[in-house]
ROSE-430192 format. One record per residue (C-alpha): residue number from 1; x negated, y, z negated; residue in three letters; chain. Coordinates in nm, 3 decimals, always signed. Each point is the difference from the previous one (the first is absolute). Last residue first. Example, Ala and Ser with C-alpha at 12.3 -4.5 7.8 and 13.67 -1.06 7.14 Angstrom:
residues 2
REC_k_px_py_pz_r_c
REC_2_-1.367_-0.106_-0.714_SER_A
REC_1_+0.137_-0.344_-0.066_ALA_A
//
This chain:
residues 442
REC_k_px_py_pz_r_c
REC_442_-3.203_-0.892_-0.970_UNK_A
REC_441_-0.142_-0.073_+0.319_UNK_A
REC_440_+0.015_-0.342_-0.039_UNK_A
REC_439_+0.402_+0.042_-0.137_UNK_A
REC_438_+0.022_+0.176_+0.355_UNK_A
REC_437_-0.155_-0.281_+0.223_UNK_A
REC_436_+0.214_-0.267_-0.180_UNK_A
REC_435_+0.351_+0.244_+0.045_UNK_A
REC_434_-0.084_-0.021_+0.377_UNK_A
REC_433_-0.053_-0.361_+0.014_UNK_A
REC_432_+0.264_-0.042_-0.221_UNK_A
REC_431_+0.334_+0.189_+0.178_UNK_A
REC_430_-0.175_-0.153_+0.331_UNK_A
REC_429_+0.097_-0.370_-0.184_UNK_A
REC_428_+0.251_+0.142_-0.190_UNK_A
REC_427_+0.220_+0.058_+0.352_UNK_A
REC_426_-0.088_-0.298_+0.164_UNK_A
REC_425_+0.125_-0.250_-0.262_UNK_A
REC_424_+0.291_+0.154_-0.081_UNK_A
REC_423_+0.093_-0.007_+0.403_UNK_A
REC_422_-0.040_+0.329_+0.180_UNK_A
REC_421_+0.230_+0.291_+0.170_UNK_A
REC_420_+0.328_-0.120_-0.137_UNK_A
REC_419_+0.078_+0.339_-0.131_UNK_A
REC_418_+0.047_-0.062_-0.393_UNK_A
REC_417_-0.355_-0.260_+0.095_UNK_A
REC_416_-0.172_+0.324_+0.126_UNK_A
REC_415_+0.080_+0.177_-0.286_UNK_A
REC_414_-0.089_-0.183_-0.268_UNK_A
REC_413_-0.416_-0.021_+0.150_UNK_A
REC_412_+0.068_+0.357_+0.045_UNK_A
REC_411_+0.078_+0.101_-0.341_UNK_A
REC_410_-0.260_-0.226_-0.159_UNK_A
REC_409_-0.253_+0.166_+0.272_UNK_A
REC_408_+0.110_+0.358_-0.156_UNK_A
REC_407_+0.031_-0.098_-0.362_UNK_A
REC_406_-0.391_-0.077_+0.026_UNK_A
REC_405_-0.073_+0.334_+0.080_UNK_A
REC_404_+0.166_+0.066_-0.272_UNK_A
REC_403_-0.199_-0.157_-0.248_UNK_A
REC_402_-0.360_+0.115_+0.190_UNK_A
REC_401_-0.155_+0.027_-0.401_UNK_A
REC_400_+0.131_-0.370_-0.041_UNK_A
REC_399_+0.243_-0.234_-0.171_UNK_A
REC_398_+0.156_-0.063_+0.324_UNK_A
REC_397_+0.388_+0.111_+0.044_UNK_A
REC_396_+0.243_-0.011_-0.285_UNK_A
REC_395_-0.119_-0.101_-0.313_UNK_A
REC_394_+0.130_+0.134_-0.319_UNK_A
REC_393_+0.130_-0.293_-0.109_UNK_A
REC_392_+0.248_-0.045_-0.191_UNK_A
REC_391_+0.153_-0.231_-0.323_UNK_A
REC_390_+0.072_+0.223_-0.278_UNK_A
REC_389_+0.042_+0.326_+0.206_UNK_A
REC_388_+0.197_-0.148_+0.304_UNK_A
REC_387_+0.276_-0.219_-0.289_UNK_A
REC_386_-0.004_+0.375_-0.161_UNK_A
REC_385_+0.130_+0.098_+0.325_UNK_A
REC_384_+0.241_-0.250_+0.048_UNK_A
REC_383_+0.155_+0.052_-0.396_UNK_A
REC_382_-0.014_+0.340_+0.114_UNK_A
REC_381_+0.233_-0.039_+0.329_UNK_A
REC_380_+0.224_-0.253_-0.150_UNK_A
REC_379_+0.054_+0.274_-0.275_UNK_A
REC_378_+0.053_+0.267_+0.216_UNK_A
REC_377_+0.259_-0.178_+0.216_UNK_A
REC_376_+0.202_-0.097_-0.284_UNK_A
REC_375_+0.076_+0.384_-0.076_UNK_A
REC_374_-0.008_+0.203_-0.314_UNK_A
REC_373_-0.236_-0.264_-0.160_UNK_A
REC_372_-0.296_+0.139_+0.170_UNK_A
REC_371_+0.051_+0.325_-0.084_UNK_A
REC_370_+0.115_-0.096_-0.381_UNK_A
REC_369_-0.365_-0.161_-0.009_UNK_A
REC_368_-0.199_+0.304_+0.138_UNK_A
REC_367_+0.139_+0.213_-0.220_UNK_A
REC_366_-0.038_-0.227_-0.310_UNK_A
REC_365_-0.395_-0.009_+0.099_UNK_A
REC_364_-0.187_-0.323_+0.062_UNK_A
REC_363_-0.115_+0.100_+0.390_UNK_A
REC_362_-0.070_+0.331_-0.132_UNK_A
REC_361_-0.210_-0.171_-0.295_UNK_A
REC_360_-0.172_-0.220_+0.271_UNK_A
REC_359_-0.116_+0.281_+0.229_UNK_A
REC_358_-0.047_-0.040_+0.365_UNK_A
REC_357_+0.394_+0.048_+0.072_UNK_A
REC_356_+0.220_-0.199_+0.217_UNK_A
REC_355_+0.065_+0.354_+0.217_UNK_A
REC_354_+0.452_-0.121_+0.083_UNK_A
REC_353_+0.123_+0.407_-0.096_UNK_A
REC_352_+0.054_-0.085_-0.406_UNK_A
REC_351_-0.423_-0.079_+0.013_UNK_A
REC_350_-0.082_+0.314_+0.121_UNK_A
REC_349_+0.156_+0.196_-0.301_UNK_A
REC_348_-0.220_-0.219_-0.193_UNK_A
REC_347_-0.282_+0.055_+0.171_UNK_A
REC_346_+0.035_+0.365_-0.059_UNK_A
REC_345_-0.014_-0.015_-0.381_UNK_A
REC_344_-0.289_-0.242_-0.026_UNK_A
REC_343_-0.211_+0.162_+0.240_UNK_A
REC_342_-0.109_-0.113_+0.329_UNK_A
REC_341_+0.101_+0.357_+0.169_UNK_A
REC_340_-0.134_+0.179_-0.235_UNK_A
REC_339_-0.332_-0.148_-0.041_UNK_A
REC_338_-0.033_-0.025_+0.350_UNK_A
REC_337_+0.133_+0.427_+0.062_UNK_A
REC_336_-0.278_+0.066_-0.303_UNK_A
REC_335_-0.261_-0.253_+0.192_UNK_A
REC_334_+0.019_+0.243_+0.273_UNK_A
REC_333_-0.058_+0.301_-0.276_UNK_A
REC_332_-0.299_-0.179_-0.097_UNK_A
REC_331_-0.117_-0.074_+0.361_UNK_A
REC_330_+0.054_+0.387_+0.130_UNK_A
REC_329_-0.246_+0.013_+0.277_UNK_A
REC_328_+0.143_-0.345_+0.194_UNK_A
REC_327_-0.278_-0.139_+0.175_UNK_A
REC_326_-0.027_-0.391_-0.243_UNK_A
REC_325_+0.389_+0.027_+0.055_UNK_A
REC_324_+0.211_-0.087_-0.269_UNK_A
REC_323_+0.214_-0.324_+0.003_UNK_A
REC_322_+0.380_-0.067_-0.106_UNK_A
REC_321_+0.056_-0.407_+0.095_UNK_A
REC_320_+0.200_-0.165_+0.160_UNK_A
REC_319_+0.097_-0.397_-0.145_UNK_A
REC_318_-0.100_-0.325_+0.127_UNK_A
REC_317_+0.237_-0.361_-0.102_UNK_A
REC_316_+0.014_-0.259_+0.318_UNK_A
REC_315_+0.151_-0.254_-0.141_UNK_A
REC_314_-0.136_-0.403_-0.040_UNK_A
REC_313_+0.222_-0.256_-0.059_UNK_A
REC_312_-0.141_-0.337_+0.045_UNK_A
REC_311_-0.204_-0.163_+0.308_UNK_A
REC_310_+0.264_-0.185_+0.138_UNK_A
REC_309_+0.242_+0.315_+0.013_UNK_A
REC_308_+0.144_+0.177_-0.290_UNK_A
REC_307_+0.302_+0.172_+0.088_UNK_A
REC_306_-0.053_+0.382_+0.029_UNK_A
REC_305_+0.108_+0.243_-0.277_UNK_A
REC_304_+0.352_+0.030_-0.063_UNK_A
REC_303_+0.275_+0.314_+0.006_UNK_A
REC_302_+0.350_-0.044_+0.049_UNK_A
REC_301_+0.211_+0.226_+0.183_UNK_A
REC_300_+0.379_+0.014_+0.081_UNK_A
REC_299_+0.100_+0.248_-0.286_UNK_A
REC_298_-0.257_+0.292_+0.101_UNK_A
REC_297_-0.007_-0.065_+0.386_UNK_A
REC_296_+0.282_+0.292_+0.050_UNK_A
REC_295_-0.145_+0.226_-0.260_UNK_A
REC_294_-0.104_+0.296_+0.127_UNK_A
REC_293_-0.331_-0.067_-0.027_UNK_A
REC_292_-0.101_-0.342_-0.103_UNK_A
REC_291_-0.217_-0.100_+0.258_UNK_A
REC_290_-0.194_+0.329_-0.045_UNK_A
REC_289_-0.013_-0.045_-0.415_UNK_A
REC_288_-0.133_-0.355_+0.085_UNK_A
REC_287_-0.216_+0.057_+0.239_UNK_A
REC_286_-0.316_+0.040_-0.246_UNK_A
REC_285_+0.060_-0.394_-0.034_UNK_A
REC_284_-0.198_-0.018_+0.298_UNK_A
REC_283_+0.190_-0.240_+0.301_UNK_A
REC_282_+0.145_-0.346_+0.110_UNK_A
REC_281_+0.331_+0.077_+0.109_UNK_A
REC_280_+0.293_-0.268_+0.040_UNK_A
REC_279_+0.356_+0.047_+0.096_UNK_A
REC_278_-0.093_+0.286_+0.269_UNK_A
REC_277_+0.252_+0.240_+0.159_UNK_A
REC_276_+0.137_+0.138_-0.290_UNK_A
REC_275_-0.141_+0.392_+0.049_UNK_A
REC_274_-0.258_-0.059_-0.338_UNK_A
REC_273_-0.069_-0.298_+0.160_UNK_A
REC_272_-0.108_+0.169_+0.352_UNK_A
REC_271_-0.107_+0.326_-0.153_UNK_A
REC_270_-0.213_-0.215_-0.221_UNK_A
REC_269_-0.200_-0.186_+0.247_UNK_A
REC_268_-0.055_+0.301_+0.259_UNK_A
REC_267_-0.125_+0.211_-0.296_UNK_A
REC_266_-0.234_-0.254_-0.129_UNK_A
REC_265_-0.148_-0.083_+0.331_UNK_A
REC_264_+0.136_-0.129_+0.326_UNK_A
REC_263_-0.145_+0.047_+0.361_UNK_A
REC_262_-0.076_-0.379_+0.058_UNK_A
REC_261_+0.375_-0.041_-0.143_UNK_A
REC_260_+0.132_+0.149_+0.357_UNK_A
REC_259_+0.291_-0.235_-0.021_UNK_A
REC_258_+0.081_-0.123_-0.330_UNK_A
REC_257_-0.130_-0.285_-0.156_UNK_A
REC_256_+0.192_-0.374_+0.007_UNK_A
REC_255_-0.239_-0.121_+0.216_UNK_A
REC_254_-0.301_+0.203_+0.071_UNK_A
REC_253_+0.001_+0.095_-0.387_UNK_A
REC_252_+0.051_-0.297_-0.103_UNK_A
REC_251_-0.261_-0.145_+0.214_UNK_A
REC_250_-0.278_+0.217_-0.002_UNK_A
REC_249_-0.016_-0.056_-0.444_UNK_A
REC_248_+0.016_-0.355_+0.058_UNK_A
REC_247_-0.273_-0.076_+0.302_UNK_A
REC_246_-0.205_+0.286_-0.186_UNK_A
REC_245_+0.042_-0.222_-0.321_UNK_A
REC_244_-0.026_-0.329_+0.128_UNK_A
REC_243_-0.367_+0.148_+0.178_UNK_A
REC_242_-0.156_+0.098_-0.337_UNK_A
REC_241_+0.128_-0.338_-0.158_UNK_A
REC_240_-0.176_-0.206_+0.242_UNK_A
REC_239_-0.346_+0.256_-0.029_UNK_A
REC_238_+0.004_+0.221_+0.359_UNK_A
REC_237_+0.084_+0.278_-0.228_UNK_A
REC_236_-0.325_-0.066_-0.207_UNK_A
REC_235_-0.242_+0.230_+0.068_UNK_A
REC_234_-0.331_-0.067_-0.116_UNK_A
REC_233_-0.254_+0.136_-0.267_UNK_A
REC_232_+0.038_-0.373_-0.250_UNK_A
REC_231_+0.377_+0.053_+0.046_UNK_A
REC_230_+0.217_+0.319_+0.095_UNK_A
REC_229_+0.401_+0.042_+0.108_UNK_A
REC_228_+0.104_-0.204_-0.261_UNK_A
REC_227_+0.285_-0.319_+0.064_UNK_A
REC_226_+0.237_-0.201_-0.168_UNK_A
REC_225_+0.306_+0.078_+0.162_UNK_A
REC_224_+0.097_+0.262_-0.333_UNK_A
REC_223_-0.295_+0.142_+0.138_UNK_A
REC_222_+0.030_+0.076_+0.345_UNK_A
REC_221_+0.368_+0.103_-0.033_UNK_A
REC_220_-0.067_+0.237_-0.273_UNK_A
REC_219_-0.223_+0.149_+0.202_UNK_A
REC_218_+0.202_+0.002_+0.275_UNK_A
REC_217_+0.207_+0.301_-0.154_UNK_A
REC_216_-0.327_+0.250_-0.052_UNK_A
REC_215_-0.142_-0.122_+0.326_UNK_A
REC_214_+0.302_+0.131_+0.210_UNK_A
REC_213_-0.096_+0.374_+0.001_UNK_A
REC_212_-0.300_+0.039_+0.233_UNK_A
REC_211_+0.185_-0.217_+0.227_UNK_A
REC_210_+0.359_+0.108_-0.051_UNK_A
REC_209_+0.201_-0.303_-0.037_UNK_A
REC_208_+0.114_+0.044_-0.338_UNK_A
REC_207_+0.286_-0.162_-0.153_UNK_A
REC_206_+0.359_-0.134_+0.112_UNK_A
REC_205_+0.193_-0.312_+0.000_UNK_A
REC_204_+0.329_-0.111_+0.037_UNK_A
REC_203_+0.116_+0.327_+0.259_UNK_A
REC_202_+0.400_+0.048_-0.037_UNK_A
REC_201_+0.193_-0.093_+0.309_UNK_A
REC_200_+0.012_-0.321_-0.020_UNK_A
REC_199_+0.124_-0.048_-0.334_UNK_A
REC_198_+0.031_-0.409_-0.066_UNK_A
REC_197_-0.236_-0.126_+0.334_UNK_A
REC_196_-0.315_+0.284_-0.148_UNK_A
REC_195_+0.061_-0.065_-0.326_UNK_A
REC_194_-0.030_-0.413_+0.069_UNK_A
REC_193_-0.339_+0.062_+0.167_UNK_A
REC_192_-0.130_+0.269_-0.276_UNK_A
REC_191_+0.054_-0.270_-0.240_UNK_A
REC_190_-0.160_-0.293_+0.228_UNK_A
REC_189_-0.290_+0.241_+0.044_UNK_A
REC_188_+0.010_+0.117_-0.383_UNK_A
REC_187_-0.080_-0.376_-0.059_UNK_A
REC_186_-0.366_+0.041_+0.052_UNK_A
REC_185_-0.063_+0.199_-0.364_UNK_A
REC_184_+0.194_-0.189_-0.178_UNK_A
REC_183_+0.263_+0.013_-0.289_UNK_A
REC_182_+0.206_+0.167_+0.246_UNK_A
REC_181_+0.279_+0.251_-0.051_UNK_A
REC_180_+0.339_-0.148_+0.022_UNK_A
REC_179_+0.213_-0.088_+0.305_UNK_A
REC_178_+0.328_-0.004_+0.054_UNK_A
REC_177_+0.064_+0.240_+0.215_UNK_A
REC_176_+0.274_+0.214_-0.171_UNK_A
REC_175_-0.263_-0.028_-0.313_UNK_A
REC_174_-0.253_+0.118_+0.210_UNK_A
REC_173_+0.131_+0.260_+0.130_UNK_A
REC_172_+0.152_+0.118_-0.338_UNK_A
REC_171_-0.339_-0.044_-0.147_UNK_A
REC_170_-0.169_+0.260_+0.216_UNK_A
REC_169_-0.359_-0.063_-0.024_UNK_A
REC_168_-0.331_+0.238_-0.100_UNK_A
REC_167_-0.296_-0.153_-0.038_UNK_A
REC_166_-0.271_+0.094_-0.137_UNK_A
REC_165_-0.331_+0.206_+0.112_UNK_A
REC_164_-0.251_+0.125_-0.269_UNK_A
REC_163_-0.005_+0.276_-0.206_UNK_A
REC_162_-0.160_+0.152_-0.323_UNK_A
REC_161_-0.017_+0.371_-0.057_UNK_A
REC_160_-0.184_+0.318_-0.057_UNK_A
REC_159_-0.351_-0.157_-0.070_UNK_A
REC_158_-0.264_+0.230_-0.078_UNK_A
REC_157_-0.271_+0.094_+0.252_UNK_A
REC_156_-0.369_-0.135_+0.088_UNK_A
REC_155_-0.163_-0.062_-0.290_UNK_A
REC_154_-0.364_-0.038_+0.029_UNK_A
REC_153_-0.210_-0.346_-0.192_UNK_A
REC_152_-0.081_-0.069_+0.392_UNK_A
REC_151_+0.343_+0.001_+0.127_UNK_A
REC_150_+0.312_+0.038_-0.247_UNK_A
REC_149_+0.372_+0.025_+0.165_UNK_A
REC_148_+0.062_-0.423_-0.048_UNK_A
REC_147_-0.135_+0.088_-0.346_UNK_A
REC_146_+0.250_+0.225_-0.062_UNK_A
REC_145_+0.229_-0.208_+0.141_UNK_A
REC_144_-0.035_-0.239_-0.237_UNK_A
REC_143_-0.024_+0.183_-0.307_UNK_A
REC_142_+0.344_+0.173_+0.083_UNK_A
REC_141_+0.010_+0.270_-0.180_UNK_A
REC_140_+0.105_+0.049_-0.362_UNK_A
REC_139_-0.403_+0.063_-0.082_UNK_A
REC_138_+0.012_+0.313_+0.176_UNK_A
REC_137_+0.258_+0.116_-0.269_UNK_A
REC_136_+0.081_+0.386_+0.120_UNK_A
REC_135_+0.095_+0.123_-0.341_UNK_A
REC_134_-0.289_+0.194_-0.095_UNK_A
REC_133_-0.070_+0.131_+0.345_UNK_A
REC_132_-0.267_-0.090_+0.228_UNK_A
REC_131_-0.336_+0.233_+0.116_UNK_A
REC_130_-0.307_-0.181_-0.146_UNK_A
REC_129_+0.043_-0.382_-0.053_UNK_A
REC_128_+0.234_-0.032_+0.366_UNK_A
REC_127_-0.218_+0.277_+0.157_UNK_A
REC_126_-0.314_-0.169_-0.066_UNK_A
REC_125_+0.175_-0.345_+0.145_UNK_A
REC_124_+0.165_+0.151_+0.302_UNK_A
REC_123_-0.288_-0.058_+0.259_UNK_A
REC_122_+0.082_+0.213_+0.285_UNK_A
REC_121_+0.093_-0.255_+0.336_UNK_A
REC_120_-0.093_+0.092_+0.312_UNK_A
REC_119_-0.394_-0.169_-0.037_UNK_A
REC_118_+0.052_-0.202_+0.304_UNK_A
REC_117_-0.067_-0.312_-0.184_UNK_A
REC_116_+0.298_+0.094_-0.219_UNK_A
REC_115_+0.210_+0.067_+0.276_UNK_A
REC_114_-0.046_-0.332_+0.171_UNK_A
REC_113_+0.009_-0.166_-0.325_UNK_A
REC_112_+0.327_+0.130_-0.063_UNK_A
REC_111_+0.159_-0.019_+0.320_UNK_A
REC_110_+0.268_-0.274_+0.001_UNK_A
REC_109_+0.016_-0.122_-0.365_UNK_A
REC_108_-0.094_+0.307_-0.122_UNK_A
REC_107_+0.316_+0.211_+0.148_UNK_A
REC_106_-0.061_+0.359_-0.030_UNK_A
REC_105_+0.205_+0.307_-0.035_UNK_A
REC_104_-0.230_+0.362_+0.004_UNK_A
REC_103_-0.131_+0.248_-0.172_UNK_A
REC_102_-0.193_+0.321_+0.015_UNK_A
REC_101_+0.051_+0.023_+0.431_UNK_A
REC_100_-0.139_+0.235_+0.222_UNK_A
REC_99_-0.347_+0.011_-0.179_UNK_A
REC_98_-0.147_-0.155_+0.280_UNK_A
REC_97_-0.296_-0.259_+0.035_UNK_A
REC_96_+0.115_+0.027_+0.394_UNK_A
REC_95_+0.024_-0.359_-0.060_UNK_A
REC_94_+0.186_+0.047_-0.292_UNK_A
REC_93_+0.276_+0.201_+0.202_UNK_A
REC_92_+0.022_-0.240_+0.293_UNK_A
REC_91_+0.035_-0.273_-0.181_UNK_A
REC_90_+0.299_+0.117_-0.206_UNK_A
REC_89_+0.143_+0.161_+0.301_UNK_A
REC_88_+0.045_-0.363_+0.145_UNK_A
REC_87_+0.055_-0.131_-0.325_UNK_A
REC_86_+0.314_+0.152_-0.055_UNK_A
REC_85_+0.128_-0.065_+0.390_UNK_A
REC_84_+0.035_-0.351_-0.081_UNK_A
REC_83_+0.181_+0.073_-0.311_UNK_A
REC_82_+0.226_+0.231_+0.145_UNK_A
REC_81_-0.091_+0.366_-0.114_UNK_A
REC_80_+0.004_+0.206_-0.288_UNK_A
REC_79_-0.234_+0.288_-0.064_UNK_A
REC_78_+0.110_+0.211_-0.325_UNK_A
REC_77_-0.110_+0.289_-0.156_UNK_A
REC_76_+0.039_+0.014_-0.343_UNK_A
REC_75_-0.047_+0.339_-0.171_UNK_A
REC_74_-0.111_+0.079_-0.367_UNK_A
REC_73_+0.131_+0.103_-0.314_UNK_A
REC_72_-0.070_-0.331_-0.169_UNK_A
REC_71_+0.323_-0.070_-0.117_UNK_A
REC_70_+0.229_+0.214_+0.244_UNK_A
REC_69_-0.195_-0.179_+0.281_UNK_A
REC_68_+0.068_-0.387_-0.113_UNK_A
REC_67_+0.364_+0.121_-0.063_UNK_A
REC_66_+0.047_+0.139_+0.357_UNK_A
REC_65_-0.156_-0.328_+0.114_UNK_A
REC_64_+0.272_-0.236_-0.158_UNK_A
REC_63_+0.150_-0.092_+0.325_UNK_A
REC_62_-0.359_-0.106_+0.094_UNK_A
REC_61_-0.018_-0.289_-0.177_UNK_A
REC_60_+0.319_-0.224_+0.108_UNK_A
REC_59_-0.145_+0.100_+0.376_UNK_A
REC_58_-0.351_-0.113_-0.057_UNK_A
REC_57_+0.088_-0.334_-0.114_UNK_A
REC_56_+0.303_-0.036_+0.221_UNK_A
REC_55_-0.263_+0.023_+0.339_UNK_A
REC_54_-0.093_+0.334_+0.194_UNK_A
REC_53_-0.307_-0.022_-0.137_UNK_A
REC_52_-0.134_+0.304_-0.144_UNK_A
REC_51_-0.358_+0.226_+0.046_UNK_A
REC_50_-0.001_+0.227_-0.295_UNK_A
REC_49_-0.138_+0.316_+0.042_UNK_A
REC_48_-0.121_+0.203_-0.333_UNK_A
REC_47_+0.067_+0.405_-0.039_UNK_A
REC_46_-0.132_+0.186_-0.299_UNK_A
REC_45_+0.205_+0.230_-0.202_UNK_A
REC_44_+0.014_-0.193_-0.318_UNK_A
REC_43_-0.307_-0.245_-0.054_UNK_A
REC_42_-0.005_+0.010_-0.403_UNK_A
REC_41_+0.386_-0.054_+0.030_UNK_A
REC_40_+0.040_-0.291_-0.151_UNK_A
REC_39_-0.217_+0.037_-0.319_UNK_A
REC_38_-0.285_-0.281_-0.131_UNK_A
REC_37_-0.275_+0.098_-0.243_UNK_A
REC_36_+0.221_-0.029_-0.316_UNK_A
REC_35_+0.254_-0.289_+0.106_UNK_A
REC_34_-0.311_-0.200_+0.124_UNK_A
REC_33_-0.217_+0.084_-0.366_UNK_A
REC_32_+0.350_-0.169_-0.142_UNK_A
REC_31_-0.205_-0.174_-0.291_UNK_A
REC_30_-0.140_-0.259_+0.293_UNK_A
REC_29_+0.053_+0.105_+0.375_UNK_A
REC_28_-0.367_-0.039_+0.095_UNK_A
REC_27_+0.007_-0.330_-0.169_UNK_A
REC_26_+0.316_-0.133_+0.195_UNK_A
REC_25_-0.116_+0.134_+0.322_UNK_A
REC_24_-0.332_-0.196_-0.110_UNK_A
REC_23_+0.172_-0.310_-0.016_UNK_A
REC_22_+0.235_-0.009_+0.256_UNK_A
REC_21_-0.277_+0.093_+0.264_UNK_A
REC_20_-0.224_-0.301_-0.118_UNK_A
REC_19_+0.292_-0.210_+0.025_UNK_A
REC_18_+0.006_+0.123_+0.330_UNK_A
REC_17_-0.349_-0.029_+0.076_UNK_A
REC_16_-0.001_-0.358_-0.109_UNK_A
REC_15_+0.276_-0.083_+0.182_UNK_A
REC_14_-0.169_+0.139_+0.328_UNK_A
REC_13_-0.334_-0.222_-0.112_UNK_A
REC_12_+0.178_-0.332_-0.065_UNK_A
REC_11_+0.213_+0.039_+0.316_UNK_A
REC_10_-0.266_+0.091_+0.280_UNK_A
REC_9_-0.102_-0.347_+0.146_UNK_A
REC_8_+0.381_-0.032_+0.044_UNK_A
REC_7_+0.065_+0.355_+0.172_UNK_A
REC_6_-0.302_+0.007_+0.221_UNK_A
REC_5_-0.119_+0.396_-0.013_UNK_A
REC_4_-0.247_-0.079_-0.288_UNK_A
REC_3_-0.152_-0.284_+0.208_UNK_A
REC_2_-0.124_+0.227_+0.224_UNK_A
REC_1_+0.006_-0.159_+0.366_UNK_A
//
């Protein structure tokens, strides 16, 4: 494969082109040449389509659409679907190498080497040093998930947020229980046992059990037991630590799960907690404005990231990004809505409705901080996710162009031990042979 699309091979050369980026937006910029050549509305009266997620990134942004439009003068039209669904129109639009779509939500972790390859991605560097506002601070940003969103010395999309999953607990269950959370990875079985014989009938334990969903939660799983999903161009679920934490992650949520958890994603997860009927909920930290609404779980929550596991901790942190597509006819004015909608100002209205933000000055702000400190939810929940940003990976699924792909036979191999239908053993076994003969195709 191209080394350029292999994330760890690629590092040195995507930091360099940010810092390259940072640079020369700050030269361009210098004696307020930005503030004289830029203007808001230099694109008034045209149209641009946004393709949305239906997720809590998306929705905190677009209730400030009607100010986006009566900046620039021009007209948002917006696409949202279910994320599954999302990418289903998204692939079928740049494969027709239509201009349906100017820009677009995009996860680099799962599919941005996959889209880059494919050539769907506009390169946002020119338009960064030539077309940004005086007071839009690229260099704030996240560095590293800028350079998680750079392929080939070409940016991508900007970073709107930062998440990972947590853990969500009710501390009045557990206190009636008796139990405490664990300092172990392991012990949440003998935790999730003793919820289960204390409060029967609330659900100990719930997370993903979707297939094409689950991978993002076992992640975690996989390598806080130790394990990596790739070594010297093999698969390594099979690996000792690879099949503890399939055996693991199956069995809580075959155990002390709800029924029909094969068919549960995000929204499944946090109706359920957000509802009372789970003590434990291993899920993104965007959920926390959803698990919070209307207030019932908002004085019985705590907020953690995983316990550490034989191999360490080691969260999942990724983060959406805003991209422009490489057929969109109106790329500057696309990068306009980008600009906007990563901007100082609008992140932080984001960040007081549960979007960790992407920019370290928001994240530092006195806004931000008497937020948090409102409610001692919201400051369990940031002190987890900064725990995800200093100490994450952004791994989840095979560090490869085919990444999810990959998340498919992970998916299965989980789900067939949550039914019964093979032993650990059995299941990464066919799980590897058929993730060996993609990575070789890679």
């Amino acid at each position: 494969m191209n080394p350029d699309f292999r994330r760890p091979a690629a590092c040195a050369v995507a930091f360099a082109a940010v810092a390259f980026a940072a640079v020369a937006f700050a030269s361009a910029c210098a004696g307020g040449a930005c503030a004289q050549e830029f203007h808001w509305r230099k694109h008034q009266g045209k149209t641009l389509t946004f393709l949305a997620n239906n997720n809590p990134v998306a929705n905190a942004l677009l209730k400030y659409k009607a100010d986006f439009e009566q900046q620039t003068g021009m007209v948002l039209k917006v696409d949202s679907y279910q994320e599954q669904q999302m990418r289903q129109r998204l692939v079928t639009v740049m494969n027709a190498r239509s201009d349906e779509v100017d820009v677009f939500m995009s996860l680099p972790s799962r599919e941005g080497m996959q889209f880059a390859r494919a050539g769907w991605y506009a390169n946002l560097s020119d338009l960064v040093r030539n077309a940004s506002a005086k007071d839009y601070d690229f260099a704030d940003l996240s560095a590293g998930m800028l350079k998680d969103a750079t392929y080939d010395q070409q940016l991508s999309g900007i970073p709107m947020n930062v998440e990972g999953p947590v853990l969500y607990y009710r501390k009045d269950l557990f206190q009636k229980c008796g139990v405490t959370l664990p300092k172990s990875l392991p012990e949440l079985d003998a935790v999730s046992a003793q919820l289960k014989r204390c409060v029967p009938g609330v659900t100990p334990f719930v997370s993903r059990g979707l297939r094409s969903a689950l991978p993002f939660t076992y992640s975690v799983f996989l390598h806080n037991m130790g394990g990596q999903y790739l070594r010297d161009g093999k698969s390594q679920l099979c690996s000792k630590e690879g099949q503890a934490s399939l055996a693991l992650y199956a069995k809580l949520l075959r155990d002390y799960g709800p029924p029909g958890v094969v068919n549960y994603n995000f929204y499944q997860t946090s109706s359920l907690y957000k509802e009372g009927r789970a003590a434990m909920a291993f899920e993104s930290s965007n959920e926390l404005r959803n698990l919070m609404d209307g207030g019932a779980r908002l004085n019985d929550t705590a907020v953690a990231v995983l316990p550490a596991g034989p191999g360490g901790s080691h969260p999942t942190v990724i983060g959406w990004t805003m991209s422009v597509s490489a057929h969109s006819r109106h790329k500057e004015a696309a990068w306009y809505f980008v600009q906007w909608a990563t901007s100082p100002a609008i992140q932080a209205k984001l960040a007081l409705d549960g979007v960790a933000p992407a920019r370290s000055a928001v994240a530092k702000s006195p806004g931000y901080k008497a937020w948090m400190d409102e409610q001692p939810v919201r400051a369990e929940w940031v002190a987890a996710v900064n725990e995800l940003s200093r100490t994450g990976t952004s791994e989840v699924g095979y560090p490869i162009v085919a990444n999810p792909a990959s998340r498919d036979f992970i998916g299965q191999a989980a789900t067939e031990l949550l039914l019964g239908q093979k032993t650990p053993a059995q299941a990464c076994a066919d799980a590897d042979k058929q993730l060996d003969a993609l990575i070789a195709k890679d």
